[in-house]
C-alpha positions in Angstrom: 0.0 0.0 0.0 3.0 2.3 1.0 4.0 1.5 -3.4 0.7 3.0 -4.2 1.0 6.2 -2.3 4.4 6.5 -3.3 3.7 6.8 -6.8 0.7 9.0 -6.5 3.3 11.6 -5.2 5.1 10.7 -7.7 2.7 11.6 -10.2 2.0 14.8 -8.2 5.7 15.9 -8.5 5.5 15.1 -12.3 2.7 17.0 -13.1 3.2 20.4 -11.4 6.6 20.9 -13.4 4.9 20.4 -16.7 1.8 22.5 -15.8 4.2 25.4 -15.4 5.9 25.0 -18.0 2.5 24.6 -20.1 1.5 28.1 -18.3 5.2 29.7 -19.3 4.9 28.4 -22.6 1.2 30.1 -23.3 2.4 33.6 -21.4 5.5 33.4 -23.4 3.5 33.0 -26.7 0.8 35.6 -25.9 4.1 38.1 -25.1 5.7 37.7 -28.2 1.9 37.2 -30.2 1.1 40.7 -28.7 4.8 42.4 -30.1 4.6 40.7 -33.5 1.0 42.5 -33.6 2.3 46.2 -32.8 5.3 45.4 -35.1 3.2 44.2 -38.5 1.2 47.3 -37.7 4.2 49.7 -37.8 5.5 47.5 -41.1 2.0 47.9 -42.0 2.0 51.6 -41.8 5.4 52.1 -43.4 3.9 50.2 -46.5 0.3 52.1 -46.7 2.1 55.4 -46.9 3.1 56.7 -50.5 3.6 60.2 -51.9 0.6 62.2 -53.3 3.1 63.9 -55.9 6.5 64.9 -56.5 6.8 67.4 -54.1 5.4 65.0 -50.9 8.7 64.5 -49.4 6.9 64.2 -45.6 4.9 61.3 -46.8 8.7 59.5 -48.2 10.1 60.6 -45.2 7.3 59.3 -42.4 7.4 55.7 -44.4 10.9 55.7 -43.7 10.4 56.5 -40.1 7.9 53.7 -40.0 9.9 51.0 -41.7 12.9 52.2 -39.5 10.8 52.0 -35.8 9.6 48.6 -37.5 13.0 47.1 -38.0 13.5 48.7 -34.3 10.2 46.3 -33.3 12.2 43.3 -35.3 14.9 43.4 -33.0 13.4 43.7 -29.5 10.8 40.9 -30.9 14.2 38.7 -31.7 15.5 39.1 -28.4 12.5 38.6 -26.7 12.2 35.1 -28.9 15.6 34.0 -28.5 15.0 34.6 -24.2 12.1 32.5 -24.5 13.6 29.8 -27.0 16.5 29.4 -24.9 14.5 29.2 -21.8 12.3 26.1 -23.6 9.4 27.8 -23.5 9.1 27.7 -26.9 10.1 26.2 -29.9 13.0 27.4 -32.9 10.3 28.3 -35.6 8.9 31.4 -33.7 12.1 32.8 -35.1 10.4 33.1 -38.5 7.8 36.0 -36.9 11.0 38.3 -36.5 12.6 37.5 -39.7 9.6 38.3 -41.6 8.7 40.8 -40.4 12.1 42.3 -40.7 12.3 41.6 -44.5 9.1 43.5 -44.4 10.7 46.2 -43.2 14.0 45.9 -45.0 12.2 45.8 -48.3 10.5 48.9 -47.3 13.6 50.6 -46.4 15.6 49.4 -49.6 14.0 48.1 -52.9 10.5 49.0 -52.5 10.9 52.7 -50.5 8.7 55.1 -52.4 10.2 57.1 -54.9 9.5 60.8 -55.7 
């Protein structure tokens, strides 16, 4: 009988590691869920602004901005991936979300900026 009530401890121990480490993983994924949002949004914004003419410098100038502050986004969003990757809370492919969306950004920046 002693067996029995051994193992139900056991089992006890067993589950209240994974349980945090299901609760860490969903935290973890709603963090970096909630920073991938606000960063396509900036990429978002850097893409939806184009010139109304030749003479709309501001508008070349504030896609820039916006592409820049995204790429800014990419980076913290990286680190913040690679913490949580490293910590096992999550797995290798949410490093694809911040290399994306830095592409995004780095196309905005380079081959498809607007042009005057």
């Amino acid at each position: 009988m002693s067996s029995g009530a051994g193992s139900t401890t056991v089992e006890r121990g067993d589950r209240r590691p994974r349980i945090l480490s299901r609760i860490g993983t969903a935290v973890c994924a709603v963090v970096l869920a909630l920073v991938a949002l606000v960063t396509g949004y900036v990429v978002l914004t850097a893409y939806m602004v184009e010139p109304d003419g030749s003479w709309d410098r501001q508008a070349v100038t504030g896609s820039r901005v916006a592409a820049g502050v995204g790429l800014g986004f990419c980076c913290v969003l990286a680190l913040l991936t690679w913490v949580f990757v490293k910590a096992e809370w999550l797995r290798r492919w949410w490093y694809v979300v911040p290399v994306a969306l830095a592409v995004a950004a780095l196309l905005r920046l380079t081959l498809l900026a607007p042009a005057l």
